[in-house]
Z-matrix of the N, CA and C atoms (Angstrom, degrees):
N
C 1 1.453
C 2 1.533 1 109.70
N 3 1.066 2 118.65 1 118.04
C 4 1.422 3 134.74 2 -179.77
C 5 1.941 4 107.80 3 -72.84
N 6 1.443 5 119.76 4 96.10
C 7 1.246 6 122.70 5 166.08
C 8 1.427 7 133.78 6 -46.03
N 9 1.788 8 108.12 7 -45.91
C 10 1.696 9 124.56 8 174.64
C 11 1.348 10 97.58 9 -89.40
N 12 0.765 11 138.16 10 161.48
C 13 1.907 12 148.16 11 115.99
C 14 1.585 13 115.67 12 -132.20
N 15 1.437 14 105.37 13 118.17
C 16 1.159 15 100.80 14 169.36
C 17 1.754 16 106.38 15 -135.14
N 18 1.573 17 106.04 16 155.33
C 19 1.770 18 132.05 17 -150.56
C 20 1.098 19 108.42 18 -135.78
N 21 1.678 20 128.19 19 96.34
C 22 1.333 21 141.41 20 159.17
C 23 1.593 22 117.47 21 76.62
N 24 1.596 23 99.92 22 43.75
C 25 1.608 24 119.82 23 -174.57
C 26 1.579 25 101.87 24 -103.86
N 27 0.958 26 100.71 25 144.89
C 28 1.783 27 121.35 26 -169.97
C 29 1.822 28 102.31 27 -103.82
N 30 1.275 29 129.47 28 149.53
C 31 1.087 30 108.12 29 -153.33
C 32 1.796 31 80.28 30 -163.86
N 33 1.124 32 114.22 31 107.90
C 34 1.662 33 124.34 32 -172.17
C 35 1.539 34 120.90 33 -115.56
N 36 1.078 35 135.05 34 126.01
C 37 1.536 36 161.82 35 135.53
C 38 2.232 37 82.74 36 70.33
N 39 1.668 38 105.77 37 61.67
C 40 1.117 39 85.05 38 165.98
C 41 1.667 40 98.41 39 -134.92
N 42 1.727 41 104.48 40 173.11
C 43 1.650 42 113.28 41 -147.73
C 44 1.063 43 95.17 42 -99.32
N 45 1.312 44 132.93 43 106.25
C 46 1.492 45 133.78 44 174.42
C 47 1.345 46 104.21 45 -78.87
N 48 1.283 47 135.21 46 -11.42
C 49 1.611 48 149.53 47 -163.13
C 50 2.040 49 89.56 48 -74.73
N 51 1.058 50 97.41 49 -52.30
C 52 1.492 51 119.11 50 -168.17
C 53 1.585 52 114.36 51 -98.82
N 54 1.183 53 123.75 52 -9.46
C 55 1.497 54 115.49 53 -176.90
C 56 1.612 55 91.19 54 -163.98
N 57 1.924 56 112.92 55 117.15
C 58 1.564 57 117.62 56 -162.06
C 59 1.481 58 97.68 57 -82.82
N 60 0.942 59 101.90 58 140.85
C 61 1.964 60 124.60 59 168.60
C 62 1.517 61 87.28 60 -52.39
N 63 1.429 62 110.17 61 150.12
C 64 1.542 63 129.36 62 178.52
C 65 1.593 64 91.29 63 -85.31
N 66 1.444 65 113.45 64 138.91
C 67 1.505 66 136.12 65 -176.24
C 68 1.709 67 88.12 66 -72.70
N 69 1.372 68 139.82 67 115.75
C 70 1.318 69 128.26 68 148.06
C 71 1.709 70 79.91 69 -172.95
N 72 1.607 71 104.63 70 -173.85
C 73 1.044 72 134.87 71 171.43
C 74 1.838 73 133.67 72 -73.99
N 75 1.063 74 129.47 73 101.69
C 76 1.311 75 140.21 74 -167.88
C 77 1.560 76 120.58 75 -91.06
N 78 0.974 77 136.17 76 83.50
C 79 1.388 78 155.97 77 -159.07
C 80 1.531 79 118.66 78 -101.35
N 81 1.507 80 107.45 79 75.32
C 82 1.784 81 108.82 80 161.07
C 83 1.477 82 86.82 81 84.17
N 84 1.576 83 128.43 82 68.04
C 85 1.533 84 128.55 83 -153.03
C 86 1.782 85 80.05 84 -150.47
N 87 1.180 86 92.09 85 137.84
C 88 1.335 87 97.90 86 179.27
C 89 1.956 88 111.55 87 -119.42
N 90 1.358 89 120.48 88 121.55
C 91 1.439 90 113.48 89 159.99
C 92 1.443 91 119.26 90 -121.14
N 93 1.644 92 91.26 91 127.36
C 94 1.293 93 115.92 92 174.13
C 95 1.822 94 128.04 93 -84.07
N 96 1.011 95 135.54 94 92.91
C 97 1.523 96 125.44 95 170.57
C 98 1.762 97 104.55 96 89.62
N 99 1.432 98 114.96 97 24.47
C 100 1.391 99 123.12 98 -167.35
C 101 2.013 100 96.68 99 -89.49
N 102 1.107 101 98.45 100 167.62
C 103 1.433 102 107.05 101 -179.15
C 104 1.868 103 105.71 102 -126.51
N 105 1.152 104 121.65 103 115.75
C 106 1.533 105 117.25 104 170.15
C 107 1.430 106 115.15 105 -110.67
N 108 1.654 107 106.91 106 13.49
C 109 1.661 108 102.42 107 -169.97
C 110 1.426 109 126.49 108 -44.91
N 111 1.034 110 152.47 109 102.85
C 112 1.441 111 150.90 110 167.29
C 113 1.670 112 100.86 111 95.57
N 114 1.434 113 101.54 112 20.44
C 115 1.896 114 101.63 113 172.07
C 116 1.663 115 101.87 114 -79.47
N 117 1.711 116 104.37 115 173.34
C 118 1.201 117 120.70 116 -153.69
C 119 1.965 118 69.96 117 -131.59
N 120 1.156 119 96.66 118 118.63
C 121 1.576 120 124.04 119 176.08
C 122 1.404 121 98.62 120 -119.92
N 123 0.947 122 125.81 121 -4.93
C 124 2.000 123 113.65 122 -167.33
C 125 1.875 124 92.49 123 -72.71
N 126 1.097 125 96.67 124 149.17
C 127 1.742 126 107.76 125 -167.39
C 128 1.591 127 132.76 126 89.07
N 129 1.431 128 93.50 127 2.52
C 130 1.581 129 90.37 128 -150.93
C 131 1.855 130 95.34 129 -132.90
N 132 1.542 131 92.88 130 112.15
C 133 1.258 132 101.39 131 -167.68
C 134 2.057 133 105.74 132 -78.94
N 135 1.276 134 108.24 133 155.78
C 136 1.631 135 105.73 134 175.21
C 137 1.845 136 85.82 135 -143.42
N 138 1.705 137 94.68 136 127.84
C 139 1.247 138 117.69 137 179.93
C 140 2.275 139 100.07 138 -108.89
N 141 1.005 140 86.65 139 130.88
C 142 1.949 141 83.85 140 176.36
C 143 1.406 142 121.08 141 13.34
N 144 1.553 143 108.63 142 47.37
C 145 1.499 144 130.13 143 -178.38
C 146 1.783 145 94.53 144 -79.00
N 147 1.643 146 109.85 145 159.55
C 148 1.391 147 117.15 146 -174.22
C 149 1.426 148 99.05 147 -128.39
N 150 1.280 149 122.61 148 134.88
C 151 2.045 150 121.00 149 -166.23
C 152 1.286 151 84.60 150 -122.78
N 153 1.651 152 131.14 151 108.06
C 154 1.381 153 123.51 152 163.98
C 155 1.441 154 98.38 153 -123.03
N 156 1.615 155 101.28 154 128.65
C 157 1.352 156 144.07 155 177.10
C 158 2.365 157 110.51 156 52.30
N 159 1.206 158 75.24 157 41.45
C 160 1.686 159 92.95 158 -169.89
C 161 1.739 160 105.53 159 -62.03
N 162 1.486 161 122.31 160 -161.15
C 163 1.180 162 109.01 161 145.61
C 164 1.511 163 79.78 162 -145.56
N 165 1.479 164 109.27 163 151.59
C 166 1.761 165 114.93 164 -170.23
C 167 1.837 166 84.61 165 -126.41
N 168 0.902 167 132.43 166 6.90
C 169 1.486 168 125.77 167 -161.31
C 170 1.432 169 113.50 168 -63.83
């Protein structure tokens, strides 16, 4: 059972390094200028999500 779901949310210049993405499902979600460096993504599904100029490293 999927707790989050979120659907066609825009998601701008924020620090995932420093504040964790909510564990659920991300659906047609777009992030712009976001940072995930050394984030903990395990759990966290991304459905036809768009990463412009992110850093996922």
């Amino acid at each position: 059972m999927i707790n989050n779901y979120v659907d066609d949310a825009e998601f701008k210049g924020v620090n995932y390094s420093e504040k964790r993405l909510e564990i659920g499902e991300y659906d047609n979600c777009t992030f712009i200028n976001c940072n995930f460096s050394n984030s903990d993504i395990s759990n966290i599904t991304f459905i036809e999500c768009k990463f412009v100029d992110c850093n996922i490293s």
